[in-house]
Structure formats: C-alpha cells, structure tokens
VEXMIKE-973726 format. One record per residue (C-alpha): x, y negated, z negated; residue in one letter; residue number from 1. Coordinates in steps of 0.1 Angstrom, whole numbers, plus 5000, padded with zeros to 4 digits. Example, Ala and Ser with C-alpha at 12.3 -4.5 7.8 and 13.67 -1.06 7.14 Angstrom:
[[5123,5045,4922],"a",1]
[[5137,5011,4929],"s",2]
This chain:
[[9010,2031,7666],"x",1]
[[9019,1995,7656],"x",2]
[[9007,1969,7681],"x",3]
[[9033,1950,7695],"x",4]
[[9032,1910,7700],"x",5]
[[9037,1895,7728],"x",6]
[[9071,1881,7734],"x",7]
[[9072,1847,7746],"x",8]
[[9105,1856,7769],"x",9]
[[9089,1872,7790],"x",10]
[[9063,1848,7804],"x",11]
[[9088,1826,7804],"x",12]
[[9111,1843,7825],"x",13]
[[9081,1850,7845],"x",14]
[[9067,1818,7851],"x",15]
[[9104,1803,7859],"x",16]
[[9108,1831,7889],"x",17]
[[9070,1816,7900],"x",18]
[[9083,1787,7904],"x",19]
[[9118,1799,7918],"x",20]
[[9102,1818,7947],"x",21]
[[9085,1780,7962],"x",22]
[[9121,1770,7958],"x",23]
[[9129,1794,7990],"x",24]
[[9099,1793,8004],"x",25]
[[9095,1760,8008],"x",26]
[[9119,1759,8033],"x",27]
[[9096,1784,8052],"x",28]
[[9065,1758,8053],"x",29]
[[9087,1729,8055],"x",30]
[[9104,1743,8088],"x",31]
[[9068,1754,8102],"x",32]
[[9079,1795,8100],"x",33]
[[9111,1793,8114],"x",34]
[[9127,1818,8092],"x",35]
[[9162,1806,8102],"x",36]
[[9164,1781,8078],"x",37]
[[9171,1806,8048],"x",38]
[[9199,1820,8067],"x",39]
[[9233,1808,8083],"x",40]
[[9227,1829,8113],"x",41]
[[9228,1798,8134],"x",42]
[[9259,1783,8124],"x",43]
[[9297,1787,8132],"x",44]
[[9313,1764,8109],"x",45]
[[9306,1742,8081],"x",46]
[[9272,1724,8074],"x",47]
[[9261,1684,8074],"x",48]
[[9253,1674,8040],"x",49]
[[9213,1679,8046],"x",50]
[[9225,1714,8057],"x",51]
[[9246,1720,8024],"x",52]
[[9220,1708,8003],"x",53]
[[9198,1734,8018],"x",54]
[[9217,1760,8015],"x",55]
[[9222,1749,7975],"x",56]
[[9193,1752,7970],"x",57]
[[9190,1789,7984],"x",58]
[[9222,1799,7968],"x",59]
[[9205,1791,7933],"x",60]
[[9170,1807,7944],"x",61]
[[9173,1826,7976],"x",62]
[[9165,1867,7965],"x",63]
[[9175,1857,7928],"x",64]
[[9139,1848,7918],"x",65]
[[9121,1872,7941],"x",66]
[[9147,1897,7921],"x",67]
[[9137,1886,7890],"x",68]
[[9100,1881,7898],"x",69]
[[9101,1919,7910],"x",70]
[[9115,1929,7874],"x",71]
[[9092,1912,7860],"x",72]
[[9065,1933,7879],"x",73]
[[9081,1965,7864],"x",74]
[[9081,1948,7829],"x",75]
[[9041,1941,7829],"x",76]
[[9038,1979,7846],"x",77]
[[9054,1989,7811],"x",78]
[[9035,1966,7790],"x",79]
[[9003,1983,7806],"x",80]
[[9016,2023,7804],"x",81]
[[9023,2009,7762],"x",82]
[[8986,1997,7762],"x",83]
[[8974,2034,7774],"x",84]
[[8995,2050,7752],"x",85]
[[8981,2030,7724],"x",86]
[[8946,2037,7732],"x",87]
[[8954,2073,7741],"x",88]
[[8937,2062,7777],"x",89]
[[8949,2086,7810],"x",90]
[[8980,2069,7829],"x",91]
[[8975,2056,7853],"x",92]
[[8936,2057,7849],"x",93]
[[8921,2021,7850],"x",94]
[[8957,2006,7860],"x",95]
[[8947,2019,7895],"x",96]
[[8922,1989,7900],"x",97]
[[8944,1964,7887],"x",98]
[[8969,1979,7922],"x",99]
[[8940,1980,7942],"x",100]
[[8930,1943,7931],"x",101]
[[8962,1933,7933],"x",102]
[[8967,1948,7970],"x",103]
[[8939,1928,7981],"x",104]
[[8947,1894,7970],"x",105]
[[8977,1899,7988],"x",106]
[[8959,1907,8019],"x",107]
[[8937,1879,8015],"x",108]
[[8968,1858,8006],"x",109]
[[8985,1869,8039],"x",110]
[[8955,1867,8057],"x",111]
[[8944,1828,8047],"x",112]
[[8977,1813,8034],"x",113]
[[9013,1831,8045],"x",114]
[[9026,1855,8060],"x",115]
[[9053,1863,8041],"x",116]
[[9032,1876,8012],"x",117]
[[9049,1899,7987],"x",118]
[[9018,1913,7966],"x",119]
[[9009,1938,7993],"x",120]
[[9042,1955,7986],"x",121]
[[9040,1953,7954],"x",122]
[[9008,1969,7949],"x",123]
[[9020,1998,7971],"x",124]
[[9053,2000,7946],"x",125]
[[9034,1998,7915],"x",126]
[[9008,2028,7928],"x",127]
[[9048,2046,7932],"x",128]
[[9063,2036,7896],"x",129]
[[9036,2040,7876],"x",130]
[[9034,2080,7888],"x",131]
[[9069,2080,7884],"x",132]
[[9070,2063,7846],"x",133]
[[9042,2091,7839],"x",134]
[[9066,2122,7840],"x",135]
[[9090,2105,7817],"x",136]
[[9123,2089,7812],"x",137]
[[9146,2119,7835],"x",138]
[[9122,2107,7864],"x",139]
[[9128,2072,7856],"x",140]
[[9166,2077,7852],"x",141]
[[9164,2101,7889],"x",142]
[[9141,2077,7904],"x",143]
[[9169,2045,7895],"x",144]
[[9194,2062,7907],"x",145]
[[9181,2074,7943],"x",146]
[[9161,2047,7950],"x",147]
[[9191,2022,7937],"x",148]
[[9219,2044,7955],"x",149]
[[9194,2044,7989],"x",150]
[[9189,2009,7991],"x",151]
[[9228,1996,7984],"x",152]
[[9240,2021,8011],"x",153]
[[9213,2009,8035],"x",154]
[[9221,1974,8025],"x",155]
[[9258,1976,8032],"x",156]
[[9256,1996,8060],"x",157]
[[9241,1961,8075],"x",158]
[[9269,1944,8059],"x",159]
[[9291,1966,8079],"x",160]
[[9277,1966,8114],"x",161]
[[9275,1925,8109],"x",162]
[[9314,1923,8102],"x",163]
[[9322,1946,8131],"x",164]
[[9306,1919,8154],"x",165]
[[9266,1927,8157],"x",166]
[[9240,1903,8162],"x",167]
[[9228,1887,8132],"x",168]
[[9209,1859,8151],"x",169]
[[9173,1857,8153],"x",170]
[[9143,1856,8182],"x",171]
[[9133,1821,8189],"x",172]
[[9105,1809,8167],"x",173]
[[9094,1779,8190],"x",174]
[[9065,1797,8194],"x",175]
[[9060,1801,8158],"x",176]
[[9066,1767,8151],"x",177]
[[9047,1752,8177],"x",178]
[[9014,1773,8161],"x",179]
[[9020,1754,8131],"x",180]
[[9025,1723,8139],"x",181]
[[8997,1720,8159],"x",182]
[[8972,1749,8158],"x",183]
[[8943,1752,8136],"x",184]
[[8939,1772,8105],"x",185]
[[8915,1794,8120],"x",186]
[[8940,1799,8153],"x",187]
[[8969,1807,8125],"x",188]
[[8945,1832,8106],"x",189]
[[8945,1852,8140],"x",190]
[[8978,1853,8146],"x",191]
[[8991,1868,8113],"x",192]
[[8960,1897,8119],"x",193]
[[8972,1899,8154],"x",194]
[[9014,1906,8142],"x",195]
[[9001,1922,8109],"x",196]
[[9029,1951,8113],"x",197]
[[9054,1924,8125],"x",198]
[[9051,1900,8093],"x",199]
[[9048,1935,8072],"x",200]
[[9081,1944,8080],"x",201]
[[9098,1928,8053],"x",202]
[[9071,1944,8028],"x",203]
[[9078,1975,8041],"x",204]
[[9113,1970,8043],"x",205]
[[9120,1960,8006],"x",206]
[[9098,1990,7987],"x",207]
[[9131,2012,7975],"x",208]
[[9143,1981,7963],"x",209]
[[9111,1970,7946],"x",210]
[[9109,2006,7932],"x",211]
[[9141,2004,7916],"x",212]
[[9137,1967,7904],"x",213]
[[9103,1980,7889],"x",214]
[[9118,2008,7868],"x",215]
[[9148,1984,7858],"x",216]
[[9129,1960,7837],"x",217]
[[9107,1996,7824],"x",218]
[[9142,2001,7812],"x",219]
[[9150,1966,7800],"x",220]
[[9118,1966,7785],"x",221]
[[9126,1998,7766],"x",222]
[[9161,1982,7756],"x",223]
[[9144,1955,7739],"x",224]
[[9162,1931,7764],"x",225]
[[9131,1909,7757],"x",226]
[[9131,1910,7719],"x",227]
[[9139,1880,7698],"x",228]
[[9162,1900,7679],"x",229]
[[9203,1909,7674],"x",230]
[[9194,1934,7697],"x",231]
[[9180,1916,7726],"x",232]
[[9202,1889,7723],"x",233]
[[9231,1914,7723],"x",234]
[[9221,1929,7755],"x",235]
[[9209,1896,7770],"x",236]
[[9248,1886,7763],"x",237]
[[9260,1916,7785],"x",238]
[[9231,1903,7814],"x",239]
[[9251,1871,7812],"x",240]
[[9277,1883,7816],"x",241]
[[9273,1900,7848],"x",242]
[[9254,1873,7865],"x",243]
[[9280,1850,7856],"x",244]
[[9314,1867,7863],"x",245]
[[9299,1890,7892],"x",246]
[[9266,1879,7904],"x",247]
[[9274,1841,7909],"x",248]
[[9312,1852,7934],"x",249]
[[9290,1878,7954],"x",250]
[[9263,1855,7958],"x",251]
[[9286,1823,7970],"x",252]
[[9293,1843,7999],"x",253]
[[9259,1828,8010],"x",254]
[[9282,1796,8024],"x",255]
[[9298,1820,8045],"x",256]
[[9282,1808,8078],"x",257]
[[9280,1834,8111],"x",258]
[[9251,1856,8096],"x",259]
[[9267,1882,8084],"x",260]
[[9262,1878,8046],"x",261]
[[9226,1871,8049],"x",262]
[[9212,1901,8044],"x",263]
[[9235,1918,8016],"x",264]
[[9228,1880,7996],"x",265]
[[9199,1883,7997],"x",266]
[[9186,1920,7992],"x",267]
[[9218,1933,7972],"x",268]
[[9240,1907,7957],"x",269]
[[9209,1886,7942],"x",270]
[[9198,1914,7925],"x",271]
[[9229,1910,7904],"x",272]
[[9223,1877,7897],"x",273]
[[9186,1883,7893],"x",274]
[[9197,1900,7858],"x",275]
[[9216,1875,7849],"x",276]
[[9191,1849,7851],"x",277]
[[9174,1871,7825],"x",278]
[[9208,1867,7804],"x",279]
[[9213,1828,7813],"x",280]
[[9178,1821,7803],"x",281]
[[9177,1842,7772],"x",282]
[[9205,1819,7760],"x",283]
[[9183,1785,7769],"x",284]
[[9159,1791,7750],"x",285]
[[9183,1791,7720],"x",286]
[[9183,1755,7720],"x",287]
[[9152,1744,7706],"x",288]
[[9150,1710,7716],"x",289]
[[9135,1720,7748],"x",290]
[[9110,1743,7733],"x",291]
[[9078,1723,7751],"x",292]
[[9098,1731,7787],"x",293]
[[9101,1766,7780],"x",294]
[[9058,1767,7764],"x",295]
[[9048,1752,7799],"x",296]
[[9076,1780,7819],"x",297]
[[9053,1811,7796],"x",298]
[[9022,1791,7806],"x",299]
[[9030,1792,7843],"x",300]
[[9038,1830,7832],"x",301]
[[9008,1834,7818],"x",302]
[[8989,1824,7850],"x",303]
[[9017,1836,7875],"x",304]
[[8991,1851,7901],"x",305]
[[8973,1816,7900],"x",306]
[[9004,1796,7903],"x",307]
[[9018,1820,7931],"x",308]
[[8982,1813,7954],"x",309]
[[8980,1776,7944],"x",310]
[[9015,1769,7954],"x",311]
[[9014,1788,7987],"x",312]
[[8982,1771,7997],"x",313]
[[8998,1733,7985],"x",314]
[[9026,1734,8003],"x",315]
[[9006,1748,8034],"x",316]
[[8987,1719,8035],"x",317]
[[9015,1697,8030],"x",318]
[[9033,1708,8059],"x",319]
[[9013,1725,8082],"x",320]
[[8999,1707,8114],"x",321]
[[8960,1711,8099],"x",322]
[[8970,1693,8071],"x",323]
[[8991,1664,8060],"x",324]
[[9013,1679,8088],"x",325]
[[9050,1671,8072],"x",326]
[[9061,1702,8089],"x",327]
[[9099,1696,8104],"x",328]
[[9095,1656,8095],"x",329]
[[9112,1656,8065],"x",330]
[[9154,1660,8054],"x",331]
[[9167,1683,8023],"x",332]
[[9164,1654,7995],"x",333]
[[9125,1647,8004],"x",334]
[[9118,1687,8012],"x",335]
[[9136,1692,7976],"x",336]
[[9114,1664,7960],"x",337]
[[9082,1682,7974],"x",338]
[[9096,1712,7952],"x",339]
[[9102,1697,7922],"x",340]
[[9068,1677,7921],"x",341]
[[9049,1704,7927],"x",342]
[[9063,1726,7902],"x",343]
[[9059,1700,7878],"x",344]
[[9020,1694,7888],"x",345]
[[9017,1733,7882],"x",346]
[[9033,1729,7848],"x",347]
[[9004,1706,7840],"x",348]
[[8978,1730,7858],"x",349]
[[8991,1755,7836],"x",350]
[[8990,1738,7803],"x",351]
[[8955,1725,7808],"x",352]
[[8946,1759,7816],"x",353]
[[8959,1780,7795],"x",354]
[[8949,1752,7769],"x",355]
[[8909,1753,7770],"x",356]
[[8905,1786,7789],"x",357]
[[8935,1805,7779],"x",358]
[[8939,1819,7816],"x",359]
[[8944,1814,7849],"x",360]
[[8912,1812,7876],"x",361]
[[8927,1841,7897],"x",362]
[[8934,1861,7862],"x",363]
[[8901,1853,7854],"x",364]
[[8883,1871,7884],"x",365]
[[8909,1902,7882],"x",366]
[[8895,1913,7845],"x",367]
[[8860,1903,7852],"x",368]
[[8859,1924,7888],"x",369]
[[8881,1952,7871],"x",370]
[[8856,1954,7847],"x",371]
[[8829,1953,7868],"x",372]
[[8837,1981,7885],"x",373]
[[8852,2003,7858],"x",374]
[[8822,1997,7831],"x",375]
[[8795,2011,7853],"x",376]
C-alpha cells in the first residue's frame, strides 16, 4: 500500500482551532472563572460596546474552534487506524497508550492549569471511535447517525425548555472568582480535586457530540476533504457553503441576549460552522501570498498538544491572583490584545521548534514514554 504524505491542510486547520480555543477561553482566565462571560445569560437587552466586542469575539470562536479542533481529533484517529493498516499492526493495539497518555495530560492539565480541560474527554471518545472505526464503515455510518441524531434532539430539547421560559441563568461564581484572584496556586489545585465531578460535567456532557465530530472528519478524511486536489477543493466548496449560508445565520443568534441561545450556539449551531471553517480556510490558502502565515498555522498544528498546555498555563499566570494578577482589571480591547500577542508569541515558539527539533516538547515526551512502555 502506497504511503501517503502528509497534507499540509490539515495541520493547518489544526493549529488555527489551537489557537481559536484561547480566543474563548480567554475570557474564562480573564474573568477569574466566571463562566458567564461566554454567555448572554445575564443580560436583557443590548450590550455596551466592551460587551459587543466580547461577544464578537465569541460569535467568531465560541464552539466553532472547539468543533473544529474535535474533528480534527477524529482526523489524526484516521491518520493512525491508516498507519496500522499499513504496517498490518492490530487496531487499536499500541493506539491504546497514545489514549491513555493522552487521558493523563489532561488530568494533569486540569489538575495544575484549568479546569475546563477537554483532553480527558477526548481520550475517553477516542478509546469509543477507534472500536467503532474497527468494525468498518456501516458502524461508522450507524454510529453518525445515532450519536449525531441523540445529541441534536438533546440539544434542542434545551432550546425548547429555554424559549418556554426556564432558567438559563447561572449560580453565582463570587466564590469562584474570589479563589482566583486571590488564592494560591496550591489552594486552586485543591479545589478543582475537591469539585472534580462538578468541572467534569461539561466533559461528560459533550462525549456523543465528540463521538460524532470524531467520526465526521474519519469521513472527511476518507472524502479527501483534505487533499490538494479537484476533489478536495470540490468538497471544501460545498463546506463553504454551508458555513457560510447556514452556519454563520444560526450562529448570529448568539446576540440574542436572555440565555436562551447559549447552549444550541454553542453545542449545535457551531458545529455547522465548525465545517465551514474547514471550507473557508481551504479557500485561504489558495492565495499564496500568505503562504509563511499558513507554515507557522501547520507548525502550531504540528505541536498542537504543546501549544494547547503552553497557552493555558500563559494566560493563567497572566490573570490569575498568583501571578501578574490581571484577572477582571482589564476591558475587551486590552483582553483581545492579550489574545492576539500570545498567539503570535506561539507562532514563533512553534517555528523555532519545529525548526531545530521538528516537534513539540509535550510531543516529544508522548513518543518517547509510549515507547518506553510498548518496547519492553
């Protein structure tokens, strides 16, 4: 079987949701954990400008890059099932300690840096996929439809119950806040172990969409989606498509304040857009003039896991009361600033990287203590 190159698209696309994903939560650090901030649940009418450019901000990133981050996921699962296949290797075989590394950065990740981690779940959804990609493409096509089918009605079932007048508001995080504006780092290491099941709700929460997100871009990988080709750009034409004339409509309902659209945005109506990002993108990188921009995106692809750590722990000490303690100090513009620089300081991490050691330092230890364990 031929070996097949890599395609620079995807860690691209990969290294742009990265970076996408500090562009909602760091709204999270800069608002010491008060979760409210990503959500209109505490408004009843329109916003101040430093409100609006919030909430711009979200609409752009808010699910969308988690979304396509998540795809991604399911695209590196199939990348690694091609590898087996290749080698005539046992699926899932040694892929298991690349979950069960995986599932333990995330709990160190959680544990040490935030709370909101999302590499626990997807360690728990890859373990699913990768049985369900080993009994072929009707369990793939079954396991799309179910899991895709269970988590829209679920989704809009919310949707529902929030128009007809429930809650959508949220407990008071003073308490939160207060822990991270001035407690130690040790004091906020005991409290995410002490409300482990609380913060893992979301993880928990989130797994039937992951699922189906996973074995969407095993499908779009299949497609050639990815491929430079009349083929990929043909199908990357229809994901444009979609994100633009549906995706981007749903997903403006986000300025809708009162609550009630922040769930389905975020969880249901992102995902839409999520694809077309894939779409949007693949058309980008048509203009060649910006060829260097999209090398750094694939290098920050290319060290994703690295980038997702380093970021998490920047902006903690950026914000957090331990640290330079910017927490709740700072308005949209300067929060938005923090973004941007420290996206571009990761593009430079990357590049030097990827440059003289070809990978990241978190990639780095995953290969050498997977093959550590699986050599003896």
């Amino acid at each position: 079987m031929k070996v097949q190159q890599r395609l620079p698209l995807i860690d691209m696309l990969r290294g742009f949701a990265v970076l996408g994903t500090l562009g909602t939560n760091i709204w999270i650090f800069a608002y010491l954990g008060d979760i409210s901030y990503i959500t209109t649940s505490n408004y009843s009418g329109w916003w101040s400008l430093n409100d609006f450019l919030r909430m711009a901000v979200l609409f752009f990133v808010n699910g969308k890059l988690l979304g396509l981050l998540t795809i991604m996921f399911g695209v590196g699962l199939e990348l690694k099932y091609q590898q087996a296949l290749r080698k005539g290797n046992a699926w899932p075989g040694m892929y298991i300690w690349t979950i069960v590394f995986l599932f333990m950065e995330g709990l160190i990740h959680f544990t040490l840096v935030m709370e909101y981690d999302i590499l626990m779940s997807y360690a728990v959804t890859a373990i699913i996929v990768a049985f369900i990609v080993k009994f072929g493409d009707k369990a793939i096509k079954l396991a799309l439809y179910v899991f895709g089918s269970f988590h829209t009605v679920m989704i809009l079932l919310i949707l529902v119950s929030a128009l007809l007048g429930a809650n959508a508001s949220f407990a008071s995080f003073d308490p939160v806040v207060s822990l991270y504006e001035n407690g130690t780092w040790f004091e906020q290491i005991q409290y995410r172990l002490t409300n482990f099941l609380y913060y893992r709700t979301e993880a928990i929460f989130i797994i039937p969409m992951n699922i189906f997100l996973f074995l969407l871009g095993v499908k779009l990988m299949r497609n050639g989606v990815f491929s430079q080709d009349d083929k990929g750009r043909q199908a990357r034409q229809k994901l444009f498509k979609i994100g633009i004339f549906i995706g981007v409509p749903l997903n403006l309902l986000i300025f809708i304040p009162g609550g009630a659209f922040d769930l389905p945005v975020r969880y249901l109506f992102a995902l839409i857009l999520s694809i077309g990002y894939i779409g949007i993108l693949g058309k980008m990188i048509e203009y060649k003039k910006l060829d260097w921009l999209w090398t750094r995106f694939g290098e920050i692809g290319k060290m994703s896991l690295s980038c997702y750590v380093l970021q998490n722990t920047i902006a903690s000490i950026i914000f957090y009361g331990w640290g330079l303690g910017l927490g709740g100090k700072l308005n949209s513009i300067e929060v938005i600033g923090i973004w941007v620089t420290l996206s571009l300081f990761q593009l430079f991490i990357a590049h030097i990287c990827i440059k003289h050691f070809h990978v990241g330092p978190m990639e780095w230890i995953r290969k050498h203590a997977i093959q550590s364990v699986t050599q003896k």
